[in-house]
SELO-24537 format. One record per residue (C-alpha): residue number from 1; y negated, z negated, x; residue in one letter. Coordinates in Angstrom, 3 decimals. Example, Ala and Ser with C-alpha at 12.3 -4.5 7.8 and 13.67 -1.06 7.14 Angstrom:
BEGIN
<atom><pos>1</pos><v>4.500</v><w>-7.800</w><u>12.300</u><code>A</code></atom>
<atom><pos>2</pos><v>1.060</v><w>-7.140</w><u>13.670</u><code>S</code></atom>
END
This chain:
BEGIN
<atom><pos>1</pos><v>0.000</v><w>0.000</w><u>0.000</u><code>X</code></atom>
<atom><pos>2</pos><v>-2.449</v><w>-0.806</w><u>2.748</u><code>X</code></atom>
<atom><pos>3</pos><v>-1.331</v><w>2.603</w><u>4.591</u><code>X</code></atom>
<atom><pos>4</pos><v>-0.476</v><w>5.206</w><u>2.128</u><code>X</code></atom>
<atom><pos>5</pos><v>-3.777</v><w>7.859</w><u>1.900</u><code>X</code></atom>
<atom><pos>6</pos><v>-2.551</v><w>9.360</w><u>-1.102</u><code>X</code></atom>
<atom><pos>7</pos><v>-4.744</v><w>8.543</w><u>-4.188</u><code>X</code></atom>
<atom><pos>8</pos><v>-2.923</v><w>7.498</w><u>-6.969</u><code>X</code></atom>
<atom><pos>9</pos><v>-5.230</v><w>6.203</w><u>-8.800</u><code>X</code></atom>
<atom><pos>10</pos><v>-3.989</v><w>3.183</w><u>-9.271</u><code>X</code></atom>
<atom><pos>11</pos><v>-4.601</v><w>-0.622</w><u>-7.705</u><code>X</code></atom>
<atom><pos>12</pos><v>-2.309</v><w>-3.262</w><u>-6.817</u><code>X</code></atom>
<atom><pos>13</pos><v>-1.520</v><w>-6.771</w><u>-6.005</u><code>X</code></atom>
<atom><pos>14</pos><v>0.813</v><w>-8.100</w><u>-3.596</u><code>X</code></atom>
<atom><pos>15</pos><v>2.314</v><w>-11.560</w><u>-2.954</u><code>X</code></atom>
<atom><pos>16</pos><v>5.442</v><w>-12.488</w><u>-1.905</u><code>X</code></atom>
<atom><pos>17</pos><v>7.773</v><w>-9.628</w><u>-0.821</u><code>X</code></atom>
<atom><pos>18</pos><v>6.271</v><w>-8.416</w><u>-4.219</u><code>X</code></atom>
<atom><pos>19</pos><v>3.574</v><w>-5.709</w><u>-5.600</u><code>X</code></atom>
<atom><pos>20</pos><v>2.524</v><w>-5.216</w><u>-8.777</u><code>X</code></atom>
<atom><pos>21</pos><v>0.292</v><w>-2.228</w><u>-10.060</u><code>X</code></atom>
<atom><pos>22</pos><v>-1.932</v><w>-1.418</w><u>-12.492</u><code>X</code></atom>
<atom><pos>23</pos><v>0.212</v><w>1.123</w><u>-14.359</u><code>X</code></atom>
<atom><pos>24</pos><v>2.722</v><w>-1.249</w><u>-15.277</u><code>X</code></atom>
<atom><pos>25</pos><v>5.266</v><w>-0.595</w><u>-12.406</u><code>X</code></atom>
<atom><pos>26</pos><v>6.274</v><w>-3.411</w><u>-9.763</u><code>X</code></atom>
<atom><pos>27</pos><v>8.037</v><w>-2.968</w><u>-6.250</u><code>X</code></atom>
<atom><pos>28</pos><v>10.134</v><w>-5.897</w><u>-4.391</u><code>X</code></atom>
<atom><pos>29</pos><v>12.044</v><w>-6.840</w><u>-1.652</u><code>X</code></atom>
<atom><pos>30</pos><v>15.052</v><w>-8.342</w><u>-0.754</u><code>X</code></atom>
<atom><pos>31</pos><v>17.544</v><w>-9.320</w><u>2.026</u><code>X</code></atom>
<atom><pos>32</pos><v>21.719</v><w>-8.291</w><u>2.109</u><code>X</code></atom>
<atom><pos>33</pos><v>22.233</v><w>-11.935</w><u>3.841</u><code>X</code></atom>
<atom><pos>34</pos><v>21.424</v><w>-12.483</w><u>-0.224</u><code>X</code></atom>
<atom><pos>35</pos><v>24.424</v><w>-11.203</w><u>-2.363</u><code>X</code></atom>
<atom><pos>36</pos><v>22.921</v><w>-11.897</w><u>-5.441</u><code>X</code></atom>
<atom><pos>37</pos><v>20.118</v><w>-9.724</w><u>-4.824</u><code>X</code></atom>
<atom><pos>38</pos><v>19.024</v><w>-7.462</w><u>-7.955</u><code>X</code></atom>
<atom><pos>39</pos><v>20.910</v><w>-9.367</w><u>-10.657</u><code>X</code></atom>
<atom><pos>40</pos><v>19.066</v><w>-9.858</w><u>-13.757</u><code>X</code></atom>
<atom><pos>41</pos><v>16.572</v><w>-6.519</w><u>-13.280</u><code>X</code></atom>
<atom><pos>42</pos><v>16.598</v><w>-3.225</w><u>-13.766</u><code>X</code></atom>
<atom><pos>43</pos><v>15.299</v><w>-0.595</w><u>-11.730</u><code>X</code></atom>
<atom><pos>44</pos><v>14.510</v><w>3.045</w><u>-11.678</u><code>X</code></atom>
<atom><pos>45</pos><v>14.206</v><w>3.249</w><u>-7.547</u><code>X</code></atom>
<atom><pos>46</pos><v>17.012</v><w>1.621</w><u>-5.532</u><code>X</code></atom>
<atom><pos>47</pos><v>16.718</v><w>1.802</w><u>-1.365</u><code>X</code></atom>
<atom><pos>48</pos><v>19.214</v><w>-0.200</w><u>0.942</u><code>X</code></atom>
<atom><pos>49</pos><v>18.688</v><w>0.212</w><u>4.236</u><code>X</code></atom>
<atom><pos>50</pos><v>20.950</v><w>0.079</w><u>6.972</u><code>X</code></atom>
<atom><pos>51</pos><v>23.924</v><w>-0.782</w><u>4.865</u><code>X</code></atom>
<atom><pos>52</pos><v>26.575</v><w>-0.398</w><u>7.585</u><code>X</code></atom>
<atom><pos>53</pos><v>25.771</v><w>-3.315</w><u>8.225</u><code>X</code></atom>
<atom><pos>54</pos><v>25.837</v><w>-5.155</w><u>5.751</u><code>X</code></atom>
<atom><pos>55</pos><v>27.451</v><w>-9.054</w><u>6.155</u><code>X</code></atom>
<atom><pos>56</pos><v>30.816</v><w>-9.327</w><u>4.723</u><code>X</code></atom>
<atom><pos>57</pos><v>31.894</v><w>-13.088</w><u>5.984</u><code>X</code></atom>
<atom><pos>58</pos><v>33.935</v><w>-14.835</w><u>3.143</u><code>X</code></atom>
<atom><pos>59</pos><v>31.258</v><w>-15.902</w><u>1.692</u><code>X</code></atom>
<atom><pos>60</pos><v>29.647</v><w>-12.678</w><u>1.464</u><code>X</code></atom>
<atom><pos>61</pos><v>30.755</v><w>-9.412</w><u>1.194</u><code>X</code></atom>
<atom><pos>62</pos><v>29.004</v><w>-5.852</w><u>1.157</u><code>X</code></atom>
<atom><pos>63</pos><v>30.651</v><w>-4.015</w><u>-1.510</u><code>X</code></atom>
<atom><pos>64</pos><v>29.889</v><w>-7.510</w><u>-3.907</u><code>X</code></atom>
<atom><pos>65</pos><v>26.227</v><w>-7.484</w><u>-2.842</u><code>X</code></atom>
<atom><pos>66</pos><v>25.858</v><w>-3.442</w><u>-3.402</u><code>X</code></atom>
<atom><pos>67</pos><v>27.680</v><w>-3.391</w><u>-6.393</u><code>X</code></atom>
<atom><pos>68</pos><v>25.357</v><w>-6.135</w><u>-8.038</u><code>X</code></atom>
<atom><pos>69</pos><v>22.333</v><w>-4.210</w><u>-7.221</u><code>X</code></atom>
<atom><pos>70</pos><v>23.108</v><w>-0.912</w><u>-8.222</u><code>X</code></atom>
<atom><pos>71</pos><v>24.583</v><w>-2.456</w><u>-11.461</u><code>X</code></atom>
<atom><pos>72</pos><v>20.575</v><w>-3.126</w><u>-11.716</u><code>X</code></atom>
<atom><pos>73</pos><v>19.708</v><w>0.738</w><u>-11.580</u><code>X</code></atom>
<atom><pos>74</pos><v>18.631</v><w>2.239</w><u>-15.364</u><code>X</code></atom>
<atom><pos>75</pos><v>21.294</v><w>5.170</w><u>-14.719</u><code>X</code></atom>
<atom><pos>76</pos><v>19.955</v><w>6.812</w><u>-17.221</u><code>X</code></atom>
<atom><pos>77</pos><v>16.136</v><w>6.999</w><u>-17.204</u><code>X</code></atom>
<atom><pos>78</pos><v>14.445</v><w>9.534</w><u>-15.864</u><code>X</code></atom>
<atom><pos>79</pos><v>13.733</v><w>10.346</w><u>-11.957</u><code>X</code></atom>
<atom><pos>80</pos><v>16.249</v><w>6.875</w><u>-11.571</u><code>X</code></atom>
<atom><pos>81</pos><v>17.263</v><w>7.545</w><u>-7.901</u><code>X</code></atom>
<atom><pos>82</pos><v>19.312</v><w>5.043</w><u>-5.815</u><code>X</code></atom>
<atom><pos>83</pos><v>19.525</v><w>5.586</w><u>-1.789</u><code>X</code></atom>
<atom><pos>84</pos><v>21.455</v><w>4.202</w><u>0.766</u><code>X</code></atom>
<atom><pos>85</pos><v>20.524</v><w>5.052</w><u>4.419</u><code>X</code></atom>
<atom><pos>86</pos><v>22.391</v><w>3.900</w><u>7.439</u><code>X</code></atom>
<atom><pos>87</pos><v>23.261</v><w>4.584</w><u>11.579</u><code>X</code></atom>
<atom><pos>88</pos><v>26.715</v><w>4.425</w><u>12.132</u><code>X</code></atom>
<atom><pos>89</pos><v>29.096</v><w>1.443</w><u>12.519</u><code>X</code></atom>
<atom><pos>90</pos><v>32.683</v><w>2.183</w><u>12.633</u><code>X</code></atom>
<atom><pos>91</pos><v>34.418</v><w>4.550</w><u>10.270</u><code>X</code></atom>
<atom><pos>92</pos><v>35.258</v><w>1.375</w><u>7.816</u><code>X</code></atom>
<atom><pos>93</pos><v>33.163</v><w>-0.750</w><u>5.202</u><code>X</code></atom>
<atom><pos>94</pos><v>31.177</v><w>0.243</w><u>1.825</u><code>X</code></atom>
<atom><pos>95</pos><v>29.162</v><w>3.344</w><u>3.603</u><code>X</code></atom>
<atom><pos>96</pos><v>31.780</v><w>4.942</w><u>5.177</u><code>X</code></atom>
<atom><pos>97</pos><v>33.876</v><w>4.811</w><u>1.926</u><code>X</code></atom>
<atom><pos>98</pos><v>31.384</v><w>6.367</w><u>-0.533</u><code>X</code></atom>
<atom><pos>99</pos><v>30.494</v><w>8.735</w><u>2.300</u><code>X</code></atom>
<atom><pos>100</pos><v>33.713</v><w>10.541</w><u>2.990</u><code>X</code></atom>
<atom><pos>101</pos><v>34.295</v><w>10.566</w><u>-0.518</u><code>X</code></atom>
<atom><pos>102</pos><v>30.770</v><w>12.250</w><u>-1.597</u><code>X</code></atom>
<atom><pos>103</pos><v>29.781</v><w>15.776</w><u>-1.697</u><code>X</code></atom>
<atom><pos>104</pos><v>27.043</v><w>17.916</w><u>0.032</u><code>X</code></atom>
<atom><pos>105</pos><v>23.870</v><w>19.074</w><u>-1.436</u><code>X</code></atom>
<atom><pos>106</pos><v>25.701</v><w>22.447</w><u>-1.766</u><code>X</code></atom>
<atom><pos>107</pos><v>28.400</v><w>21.364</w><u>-3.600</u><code>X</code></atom>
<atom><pos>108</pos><v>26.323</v><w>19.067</w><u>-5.850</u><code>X</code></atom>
<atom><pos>109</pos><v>24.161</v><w>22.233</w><u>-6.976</u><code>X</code></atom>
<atom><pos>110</pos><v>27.462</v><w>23.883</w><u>-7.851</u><code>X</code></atom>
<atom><pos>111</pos><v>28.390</v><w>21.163</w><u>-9.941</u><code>X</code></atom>
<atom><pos>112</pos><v>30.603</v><w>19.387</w><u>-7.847</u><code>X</code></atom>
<atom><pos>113</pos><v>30.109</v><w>15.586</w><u>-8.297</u><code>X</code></atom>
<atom><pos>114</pos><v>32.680</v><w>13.296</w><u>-5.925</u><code>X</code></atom>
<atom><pos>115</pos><v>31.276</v><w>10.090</w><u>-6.339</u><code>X</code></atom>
<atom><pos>116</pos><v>28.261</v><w>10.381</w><u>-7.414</u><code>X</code></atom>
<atom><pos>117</pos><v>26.768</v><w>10.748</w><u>-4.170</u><code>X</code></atom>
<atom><pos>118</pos><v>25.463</v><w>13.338</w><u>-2.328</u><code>X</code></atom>
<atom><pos>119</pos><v>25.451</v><w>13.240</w><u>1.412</u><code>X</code></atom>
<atom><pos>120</pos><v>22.623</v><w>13.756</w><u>3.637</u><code>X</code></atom>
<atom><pos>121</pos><v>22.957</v><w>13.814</w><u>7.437</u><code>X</code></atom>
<atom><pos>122</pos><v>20.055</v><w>14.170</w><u>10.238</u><code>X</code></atom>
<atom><pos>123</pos><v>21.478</v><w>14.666</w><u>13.445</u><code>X</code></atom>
<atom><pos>124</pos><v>19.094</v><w>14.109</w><u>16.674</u><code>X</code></atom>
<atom><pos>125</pos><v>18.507</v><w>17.761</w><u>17.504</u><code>X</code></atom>
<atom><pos>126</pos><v>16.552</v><w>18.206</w><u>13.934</u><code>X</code></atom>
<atom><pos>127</pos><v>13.484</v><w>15.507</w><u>15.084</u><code>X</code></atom>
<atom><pos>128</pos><v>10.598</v><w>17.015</w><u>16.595</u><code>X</code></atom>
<atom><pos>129</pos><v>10.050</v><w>14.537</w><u>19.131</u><code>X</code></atom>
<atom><pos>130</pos><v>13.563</v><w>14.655</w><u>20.690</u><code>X</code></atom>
<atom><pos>131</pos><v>12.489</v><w>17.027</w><u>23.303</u><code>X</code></atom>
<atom><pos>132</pos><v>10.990</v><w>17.595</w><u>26.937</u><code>X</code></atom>
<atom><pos>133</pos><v>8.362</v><w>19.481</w><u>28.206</u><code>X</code></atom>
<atom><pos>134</pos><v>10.220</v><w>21.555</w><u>31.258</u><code>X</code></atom>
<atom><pos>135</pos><v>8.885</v><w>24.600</w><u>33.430</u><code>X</code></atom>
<atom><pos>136</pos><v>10.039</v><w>27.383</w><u>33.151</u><code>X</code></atom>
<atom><pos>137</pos><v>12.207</v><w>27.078</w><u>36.629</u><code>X</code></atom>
<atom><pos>138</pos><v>13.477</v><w>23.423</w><u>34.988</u><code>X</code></atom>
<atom><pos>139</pos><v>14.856</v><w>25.629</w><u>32.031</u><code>X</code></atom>
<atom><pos>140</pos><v>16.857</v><w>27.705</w><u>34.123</u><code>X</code></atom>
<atom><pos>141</pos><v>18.358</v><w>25.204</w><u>36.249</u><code>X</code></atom>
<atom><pos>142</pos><v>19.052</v><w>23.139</w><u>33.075</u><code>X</code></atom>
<atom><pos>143</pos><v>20.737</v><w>26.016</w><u>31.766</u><code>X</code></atom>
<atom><pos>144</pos><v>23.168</v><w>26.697</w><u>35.059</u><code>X</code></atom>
<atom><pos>145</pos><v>24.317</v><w>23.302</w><u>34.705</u><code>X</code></atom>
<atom><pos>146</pos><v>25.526</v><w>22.731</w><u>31.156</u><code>X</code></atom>
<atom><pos>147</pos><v>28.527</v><w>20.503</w><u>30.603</u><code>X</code></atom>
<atom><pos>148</pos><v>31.036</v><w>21.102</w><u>28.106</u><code>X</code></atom>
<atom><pos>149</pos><v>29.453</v><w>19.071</w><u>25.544</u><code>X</code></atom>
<atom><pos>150</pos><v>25.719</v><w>21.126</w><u>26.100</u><code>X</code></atom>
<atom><pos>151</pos><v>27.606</v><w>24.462</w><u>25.753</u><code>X</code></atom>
<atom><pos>152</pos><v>28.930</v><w>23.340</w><u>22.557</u><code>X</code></atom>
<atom><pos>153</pos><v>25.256</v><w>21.952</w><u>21.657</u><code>X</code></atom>
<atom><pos>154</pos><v>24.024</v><w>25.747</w><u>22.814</u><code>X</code></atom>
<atom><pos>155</pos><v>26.724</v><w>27.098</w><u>20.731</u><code>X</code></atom>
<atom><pos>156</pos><v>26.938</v><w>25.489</w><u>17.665</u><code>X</code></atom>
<atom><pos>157</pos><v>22.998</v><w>24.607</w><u>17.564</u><code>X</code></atom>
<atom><pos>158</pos><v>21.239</v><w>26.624</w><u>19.091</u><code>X</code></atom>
<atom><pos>159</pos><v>20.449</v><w>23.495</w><u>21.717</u><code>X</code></atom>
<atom><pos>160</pos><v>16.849</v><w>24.515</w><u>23.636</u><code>X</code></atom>
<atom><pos>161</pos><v>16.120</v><w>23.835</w><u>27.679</u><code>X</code></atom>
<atom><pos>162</pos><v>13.882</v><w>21.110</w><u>25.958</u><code>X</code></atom>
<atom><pos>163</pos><v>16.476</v><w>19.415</w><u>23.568</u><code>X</code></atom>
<atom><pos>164</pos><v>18.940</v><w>19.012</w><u>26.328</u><code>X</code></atom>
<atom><pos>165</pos><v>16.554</v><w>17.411</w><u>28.980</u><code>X</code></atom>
<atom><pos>166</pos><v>15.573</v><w>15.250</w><u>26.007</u><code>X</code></atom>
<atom><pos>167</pos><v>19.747</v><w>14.706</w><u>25.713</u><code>X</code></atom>
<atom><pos>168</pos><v>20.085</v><w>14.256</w><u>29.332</u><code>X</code></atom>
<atom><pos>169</pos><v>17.544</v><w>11.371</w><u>29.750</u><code>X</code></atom>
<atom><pos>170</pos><v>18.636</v><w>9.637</w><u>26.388</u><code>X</code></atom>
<atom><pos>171</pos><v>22.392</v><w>9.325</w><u>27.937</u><code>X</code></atom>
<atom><pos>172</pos><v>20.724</v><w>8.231</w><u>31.353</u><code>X</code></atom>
<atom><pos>173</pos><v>19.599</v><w>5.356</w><u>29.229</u><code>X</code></atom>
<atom><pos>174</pos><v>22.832</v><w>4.880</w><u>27.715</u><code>X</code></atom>
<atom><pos>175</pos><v>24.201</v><w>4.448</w><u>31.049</u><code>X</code></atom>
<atom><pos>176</pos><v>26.206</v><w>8.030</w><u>31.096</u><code>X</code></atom>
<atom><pos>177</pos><v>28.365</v><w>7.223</w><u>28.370</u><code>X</code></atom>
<atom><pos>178</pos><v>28.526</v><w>9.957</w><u>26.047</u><code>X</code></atom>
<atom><pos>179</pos><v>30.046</v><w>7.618</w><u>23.290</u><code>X</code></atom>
<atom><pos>180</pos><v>27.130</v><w>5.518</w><u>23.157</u><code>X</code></atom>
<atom><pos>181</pos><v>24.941</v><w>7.791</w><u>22.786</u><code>X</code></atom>
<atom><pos>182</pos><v>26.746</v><w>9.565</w><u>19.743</u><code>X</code></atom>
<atom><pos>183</pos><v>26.062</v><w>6.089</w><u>18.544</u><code>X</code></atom>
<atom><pos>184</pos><v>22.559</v><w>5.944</w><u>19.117</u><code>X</code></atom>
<atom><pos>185</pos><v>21.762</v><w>9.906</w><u>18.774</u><code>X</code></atom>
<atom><pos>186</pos><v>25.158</v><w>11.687</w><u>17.042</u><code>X</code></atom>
<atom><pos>187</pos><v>25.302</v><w>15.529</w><u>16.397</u><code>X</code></atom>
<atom><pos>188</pos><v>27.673</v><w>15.393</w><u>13.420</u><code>X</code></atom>
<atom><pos>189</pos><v>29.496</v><w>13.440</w><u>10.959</u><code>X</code></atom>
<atom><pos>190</pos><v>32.303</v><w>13.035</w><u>12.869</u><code>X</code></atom>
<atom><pos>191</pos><v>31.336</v><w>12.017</w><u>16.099</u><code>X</code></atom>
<atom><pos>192</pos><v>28.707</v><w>9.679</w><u>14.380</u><code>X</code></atom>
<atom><pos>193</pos><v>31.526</v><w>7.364</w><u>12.786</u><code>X</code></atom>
<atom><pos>194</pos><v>34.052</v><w>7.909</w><u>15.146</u><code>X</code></atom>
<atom><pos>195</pos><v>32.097</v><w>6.554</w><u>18.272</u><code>X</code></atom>
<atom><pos>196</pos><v>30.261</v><w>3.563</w><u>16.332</u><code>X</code></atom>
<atom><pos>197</pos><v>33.097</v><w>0.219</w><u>16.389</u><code>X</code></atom>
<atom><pos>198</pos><v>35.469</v><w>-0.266</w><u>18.456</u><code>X</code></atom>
<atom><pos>199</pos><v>38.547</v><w>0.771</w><u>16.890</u><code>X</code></atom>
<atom><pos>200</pos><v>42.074</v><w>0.271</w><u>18.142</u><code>X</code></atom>
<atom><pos>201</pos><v>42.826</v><w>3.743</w><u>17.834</u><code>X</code></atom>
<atom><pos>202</pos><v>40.695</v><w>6.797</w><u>19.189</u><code>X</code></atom>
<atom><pos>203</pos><v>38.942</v><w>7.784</w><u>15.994</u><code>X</code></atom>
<atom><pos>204</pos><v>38.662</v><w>11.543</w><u>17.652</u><code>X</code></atom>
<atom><pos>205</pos><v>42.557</v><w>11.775</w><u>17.276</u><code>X</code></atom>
<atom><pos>206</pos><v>42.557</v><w>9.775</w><u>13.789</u><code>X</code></atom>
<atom><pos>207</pos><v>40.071</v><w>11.854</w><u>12.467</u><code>X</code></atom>
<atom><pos>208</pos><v>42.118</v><w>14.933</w><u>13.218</u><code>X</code></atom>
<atom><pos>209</pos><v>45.259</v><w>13.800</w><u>11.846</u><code>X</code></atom>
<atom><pos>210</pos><v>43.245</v><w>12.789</w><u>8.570</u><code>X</code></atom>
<atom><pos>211</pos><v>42.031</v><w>16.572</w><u>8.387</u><code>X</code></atom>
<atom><pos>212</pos><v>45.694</v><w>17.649</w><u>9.294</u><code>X</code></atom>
<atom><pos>213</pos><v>47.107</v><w>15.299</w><u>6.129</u><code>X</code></atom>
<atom><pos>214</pos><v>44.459</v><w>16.610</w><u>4.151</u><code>X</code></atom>
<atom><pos>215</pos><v>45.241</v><w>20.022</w><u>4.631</u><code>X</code></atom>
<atom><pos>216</pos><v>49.333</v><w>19.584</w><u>3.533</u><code>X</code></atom>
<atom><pos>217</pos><v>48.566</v><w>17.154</w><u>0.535</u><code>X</code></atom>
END
C-alpha cells in the first residue's frame, strides 16, 4: 500500500498484519507455523508462499494447514484465484503432490483439468538479470569451453555467452556443485525436485523409472 503507484482510487487503513479499504475489501496475513490459519473466513484471493516448506511436526502438518485455508476460498465467486508458489525441497510433501498431478497452461486451455491446478514454472535462464556483461573475445572463449551441461543449456535454450557466465559464477558460489545450484537456480521441473532433499535414492534414476512405469501402465 505504501509502494504500489497505481491509482486505485481507493484509501486504506492498516494495523496489524491487516488492511482494510475503502471499497469494502480487506487483505491479511498469516504464518504456516499457524495451522489454523484461514478458518472461519472466506476469501476470493488465496497466496501461500513458499509452501515446500511448510512445518509438518506432529503437531502440525502441511496438508492440515493448506487444506483449512483453501477450504476458506469462495470457489465460486468471480476472479476467486488461489496460488501457491514455492523453490524446491525434495520431490515429497503437499507441493510436490498437487504439482505432478496438475496440468500445464496448455492443457488447461484445452480443457484438461488434473487437479485443479495449473502449473507454472520459471526457470533461471527466463530473468533478465541472470546475465553478464562479456566482450566479445569473453564470448568466444566461453563458447570453446562448454561442458556437457552448457551444451545442453545451448541446445535446449538457446543459453547466450551472457547467461552462461552468469551460470558459471552462480555455481562458483555454490562451491562447483552442480546439484546445488539446480537447487538454488534449476532449468526444469525435473532437475528442480530431484536435486532439492536429500533422498536415499538418486531422484535422476527414480524419476526415470517413474516415466518408464508411466509409459507401460
Amino acid at each position: 500500500c505504501d509502494t504500489d503507484a497505481f491509482p486505485w482510487g481507493v484509501s486504506n487503513v492498516q494495523a496489524r498484519g491487516e488492511i482494510a479499504f475503502s471499497n469494502g475489501s480487506d487483505c491479511s496475513q498469516d504464518t504456516a507455523q499457524n495451522p489454523k490459519a484461514g478458518i472461519s473466513a472466506t476469501r476470493q484471493v488465496i497466496h501461500l508462499s513458499e509452501v515446500a516448506k511448510y512445518p509438518s511436526d506432529g503437531v502440525r502438518d502441511a496438508y492440515t494447514t493448506i487444506a483449512n485455508m483453501m477450504a476458506s476460498l469462495n470457489k465460486k465467486g468471480p476472479n476467486s484465484v488461489a496460488i501457491l508458489e514455492t523453490t524446491p525441497e525434495a520431490a515429497a510433501g503437499y507441493f510436490y503432490d498437487q504439482w505432478i498431478k496438475a496440468v500445464s497452461l496448455d492443457d488447461y486451455l484445452q480443457g484438461k483439468y488434473g487437479n485443479g491446478w495449473v502449473k507454472v514454472f520459471a526457470a533461471w535462464h527466463e530473468f533478465e538479470d541472470h546475465k553478464l556483461e562479456v566482450s566479445e573475445g569473453q564470448a568466444d572463449d566461453i563458447m570453446a569451453t562448454l561442458s556437457a551441461r552448457e551444451k545442453r543449456g545451448v541446445e535446449k535454450y538457446a543459453w547466450t555467452p551472457e547467461q552462461i557466465a552468469w551460470r558459471r559464477m552462480a555455481l562458483h558460489e555454490c562451491g562447483g556443485d552442480e546439484t546445488q545450484l539446480d537447487v538454488h537456480y534449476p532449468e526444469d521441473p525435473e532437475s528442480c525436485f530431484a536435486s532439492s532433499g536429500r533422498p536415499r535414492f538418486d531422484m535422476d534414476g527414480m524419476l526415470a523409472l517413474q516415466n518408464i512405469a508411466k509409459s507401460h501402465m
